[in-house]
C-alpha atoms as one frame of an Amber mdcrd trajectory, in Angstrom:
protein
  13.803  18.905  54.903  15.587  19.673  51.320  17.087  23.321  51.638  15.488
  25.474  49.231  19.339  25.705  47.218  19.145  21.998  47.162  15.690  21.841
  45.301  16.703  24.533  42.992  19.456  22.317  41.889  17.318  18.999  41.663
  15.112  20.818  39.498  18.001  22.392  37.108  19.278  18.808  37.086  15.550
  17.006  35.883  14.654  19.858  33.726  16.142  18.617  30.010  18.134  21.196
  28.541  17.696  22.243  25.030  19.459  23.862  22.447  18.784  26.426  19.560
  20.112  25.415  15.998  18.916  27.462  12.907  15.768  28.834  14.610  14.622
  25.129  15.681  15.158  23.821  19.212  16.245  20.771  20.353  16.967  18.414
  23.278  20.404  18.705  24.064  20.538  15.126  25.555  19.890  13.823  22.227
  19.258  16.271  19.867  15.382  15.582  19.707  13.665  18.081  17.732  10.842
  19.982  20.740   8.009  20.981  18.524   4.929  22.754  18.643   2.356  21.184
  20.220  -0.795  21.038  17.049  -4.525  20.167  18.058  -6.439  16.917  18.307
  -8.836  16.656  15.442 -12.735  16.331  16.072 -13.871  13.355  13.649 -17.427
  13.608  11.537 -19.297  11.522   9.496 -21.306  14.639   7.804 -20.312  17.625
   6.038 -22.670  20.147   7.799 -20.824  18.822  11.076 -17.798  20.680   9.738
 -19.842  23.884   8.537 -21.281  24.308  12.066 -17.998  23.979  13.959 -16.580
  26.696  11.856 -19.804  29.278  12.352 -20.623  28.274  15.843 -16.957  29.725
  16.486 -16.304  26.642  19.029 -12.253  27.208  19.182 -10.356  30.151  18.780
  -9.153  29.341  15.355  -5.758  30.863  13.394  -6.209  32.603   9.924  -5.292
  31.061   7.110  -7.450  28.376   7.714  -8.562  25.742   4.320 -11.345  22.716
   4.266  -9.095  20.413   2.520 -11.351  17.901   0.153  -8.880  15.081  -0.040
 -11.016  12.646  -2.123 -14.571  11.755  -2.646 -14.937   9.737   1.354 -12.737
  12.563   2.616 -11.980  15.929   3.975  -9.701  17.754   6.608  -9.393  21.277
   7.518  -6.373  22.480   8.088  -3.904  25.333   9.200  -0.762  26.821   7.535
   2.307  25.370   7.949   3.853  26.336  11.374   7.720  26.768  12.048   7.812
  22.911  12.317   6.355  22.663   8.682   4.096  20.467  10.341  -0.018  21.561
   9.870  -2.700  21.057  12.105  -5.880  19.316  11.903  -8.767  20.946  13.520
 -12.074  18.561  12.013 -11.611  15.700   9.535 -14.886  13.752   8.137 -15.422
   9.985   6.800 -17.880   8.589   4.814 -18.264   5.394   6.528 -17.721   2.309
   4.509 -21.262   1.006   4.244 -21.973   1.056   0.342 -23.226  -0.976  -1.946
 -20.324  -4.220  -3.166 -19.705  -3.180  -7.059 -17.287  -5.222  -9.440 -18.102
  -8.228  -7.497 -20.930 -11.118  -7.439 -23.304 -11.120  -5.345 -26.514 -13.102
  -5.098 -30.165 -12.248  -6.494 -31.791 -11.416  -2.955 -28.739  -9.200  -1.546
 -28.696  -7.196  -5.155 -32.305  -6.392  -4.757 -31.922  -5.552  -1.447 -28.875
  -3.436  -2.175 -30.559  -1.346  -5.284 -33.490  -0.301  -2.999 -31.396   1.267
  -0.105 -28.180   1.876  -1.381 -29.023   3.817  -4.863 -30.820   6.731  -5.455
 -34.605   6.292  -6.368 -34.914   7.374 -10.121 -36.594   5.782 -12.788 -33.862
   3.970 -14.235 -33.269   2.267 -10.769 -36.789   1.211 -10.612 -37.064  -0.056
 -14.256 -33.649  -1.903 -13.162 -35.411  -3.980  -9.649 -38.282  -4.857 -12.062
 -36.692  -6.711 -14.565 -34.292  -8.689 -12.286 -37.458  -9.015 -10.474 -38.744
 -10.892 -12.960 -35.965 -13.186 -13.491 -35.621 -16.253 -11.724 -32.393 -19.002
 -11.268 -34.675 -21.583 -12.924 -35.351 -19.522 -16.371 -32.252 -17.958 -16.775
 -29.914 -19.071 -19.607 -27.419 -17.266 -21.798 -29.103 -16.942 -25.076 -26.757
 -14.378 -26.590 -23.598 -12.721 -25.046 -21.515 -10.436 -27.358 -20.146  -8.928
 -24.119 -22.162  -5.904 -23.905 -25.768  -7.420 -24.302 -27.221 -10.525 -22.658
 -30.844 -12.114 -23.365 -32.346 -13.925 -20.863 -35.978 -15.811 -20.216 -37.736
 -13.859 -17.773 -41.060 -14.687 -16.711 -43.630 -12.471 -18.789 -47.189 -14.101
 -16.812 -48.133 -17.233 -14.592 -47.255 -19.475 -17.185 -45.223 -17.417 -19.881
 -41.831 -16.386 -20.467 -39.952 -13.881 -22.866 -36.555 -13.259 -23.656 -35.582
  -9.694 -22.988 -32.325  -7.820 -23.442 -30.625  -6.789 -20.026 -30.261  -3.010
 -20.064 -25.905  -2.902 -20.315 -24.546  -0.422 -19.308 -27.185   1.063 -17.096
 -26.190   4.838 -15.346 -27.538   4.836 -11.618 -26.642   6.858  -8.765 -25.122
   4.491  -5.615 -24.542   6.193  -2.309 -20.748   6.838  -2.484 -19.752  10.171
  -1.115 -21.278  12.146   2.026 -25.073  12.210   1.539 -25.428  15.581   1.860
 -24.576  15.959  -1.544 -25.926  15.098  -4.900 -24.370  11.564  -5.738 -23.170
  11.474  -9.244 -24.438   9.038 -11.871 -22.065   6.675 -13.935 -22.541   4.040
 -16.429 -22.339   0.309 -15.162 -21.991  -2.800 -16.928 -24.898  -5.252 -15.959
 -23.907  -8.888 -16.071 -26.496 -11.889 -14.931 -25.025 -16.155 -14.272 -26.431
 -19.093 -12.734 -24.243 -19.905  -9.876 -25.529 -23.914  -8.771 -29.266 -23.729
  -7.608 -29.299 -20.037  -7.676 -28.715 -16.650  -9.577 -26.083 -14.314  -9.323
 -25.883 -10.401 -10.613 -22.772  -7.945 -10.676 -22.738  -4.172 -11.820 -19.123
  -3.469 -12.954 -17.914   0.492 -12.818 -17.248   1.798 -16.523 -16.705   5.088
 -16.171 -12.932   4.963 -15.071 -13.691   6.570 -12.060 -14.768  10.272 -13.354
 -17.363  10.192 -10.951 -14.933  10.514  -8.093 -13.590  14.176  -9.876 -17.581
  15.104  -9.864 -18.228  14.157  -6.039 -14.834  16.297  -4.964 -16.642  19.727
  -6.726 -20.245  18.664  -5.042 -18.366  18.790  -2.010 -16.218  21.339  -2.598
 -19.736  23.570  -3.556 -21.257  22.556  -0.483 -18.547  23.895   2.009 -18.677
  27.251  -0.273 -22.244  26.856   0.473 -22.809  26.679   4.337 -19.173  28.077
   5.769 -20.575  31.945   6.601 -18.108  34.377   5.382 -17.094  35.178   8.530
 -15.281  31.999   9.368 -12.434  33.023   7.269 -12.175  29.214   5.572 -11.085
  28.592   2.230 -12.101  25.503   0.133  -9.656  23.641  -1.225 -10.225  20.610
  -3.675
C-alpha cells in the first residue's frame, strides 16, 4: 500500500499550481488564465418563457441583472461583468427562422399560401389574396410599368377580364419578431412576371428596415410588462 506521505506528495505533484498576477490567477505551467466558472444558458423560442423564469425564481440569481434585446429575432439576459470581464448568460430566446421569403420570387401558389399564414389578417392583406386571386399566368401581361405601378388583365367574370392597377407599395404586417408581440407594418413594393407556363409574385421591403427599431421597443415593452418588480431585471434595448 502507498504510505499516506507518499499520496500526499502524488497529489501536490498532479494538482497544477497557479499563480496570482494583478488580482487574476493563472496556471503556472503555462500561464493559462483560471476563470470563473459562468452558467449554461436555458434557450426559448417565446418571450413569456423568459418572464416566467425570472418570477418563478427558478435559480438563485445575482443583482444587477438586464434582459438584453439584441435585435428584433433576439434577446439574452445577462449579468454584470465579473472579475474576468466576462458576463453570464442565464436565458437567451430565438425567433425561429420560419417566415415568410421577401425580396425574392416566388411562385403564385406558395405566395398565396404564404400571405394567409405568415401575415397578419387585416384588411389590406385580404384585399391583397383577392386580387392576385384573380390573376392568372395565362392573362397576365405588362400593360404599363413606370416602376411603381403595374396594370395587369385579371379576370373580372366567367368570360371577362379588366385591367386593374396592382396596389404598389402595399403596408402589411409579416410575422417577423416573437409573436407575442404586435408585428409592425411596413410598406412593400408589389411586383407581378410571367415566369414560362406560370406566374411569379415578389414583395420587396421599402422601408429601410425601420421596422426592425419598432419590433426592439414592442419587445422591450413587453419584458417591462410581465417581469414582476420583484425580479430585480432591467430592460435593456
Amino acid at each position: 500500500m502507498i504510505e499516506k506521505e507518499a499520496l500526499d506528495r502524488l497529489i501536490e505533484l498532479v494538482k497544477e499550481p497557479e499563480i496570482v498576477v494583478h488580482d487574476r490567477t493563472y496556471s503556472a505551467r503555462n500561464l493559462r488564465l483560471v476563470v470563473q466558472p459562468t452558467a449554461s444558458p436555458l434557450t426559448f423560442h417565446t418571450l413569456g418563457a423568459i418572464a416566467d423564469y425570472f418570477n418563478t425564481g427558478l435559480d438563485p440569481i445575482p443583482e444587477n441583472i438586464a434582459v438584453h434585446v439584441v435585435d428584433e429575432k433576439t434577446v439574452h439576459a445577462v449579468s454584470e461583468l465579473n472579475g474576468d470581464r466576462n458576463r453570464e448568460r442565464f436565458v437567451e430566446a430565438f425567433v425561429p427562422e420560419d417566415g415568410f421569403p421577401l425580396n425574392e420570387w416566388l411562385d403564385h401558389e406558395t405566395v398565396m399560401i404564404g400571405l394567409q399564414s405568415l401575415f397578419v389578417s387585416d384588411d389590406v392583406r385580404d384585399g391583397l389574396l383577392k386580387t392576385l386571386g384573380n390573376v392568372t399566368a395565362d392573362e397576365v401581361r405588362t400593360l404599363q410599368d413606370d416602376g411603381v405601378t403595374q396594370n395587369v388583365t385579371a379576370k373580372a367574370g366567367v368570360a371577362l377580364a379588366e385591367r386593374l392597377n396592382l396596389p404598389s407599395p402595399v403596408r402589411l404586417r409579416p410575422y417577423r419578431t416573437f409573436r407575442e408581440v404586435e408585428q409592425p407594418a411596413s410598406d412593400f413594393v408589389l411586383r407581378v412576371r410571367k415566369a414560362g407556363h406560370g406566374l411569379q409574385v415578389a414583395l420587396f421591403e421599402a422601408d429601410g428596415g425601420a421596422w426592425r427599431l419598432e419590433a426592439v421597443k414592442n419587445i422591450a415593452k413587453y419584458m417591462e410588462e410581465h417581469l414582476d418588480d420583484g425580479a430585480g431585471v432591467k430592460v435593456l434595448a
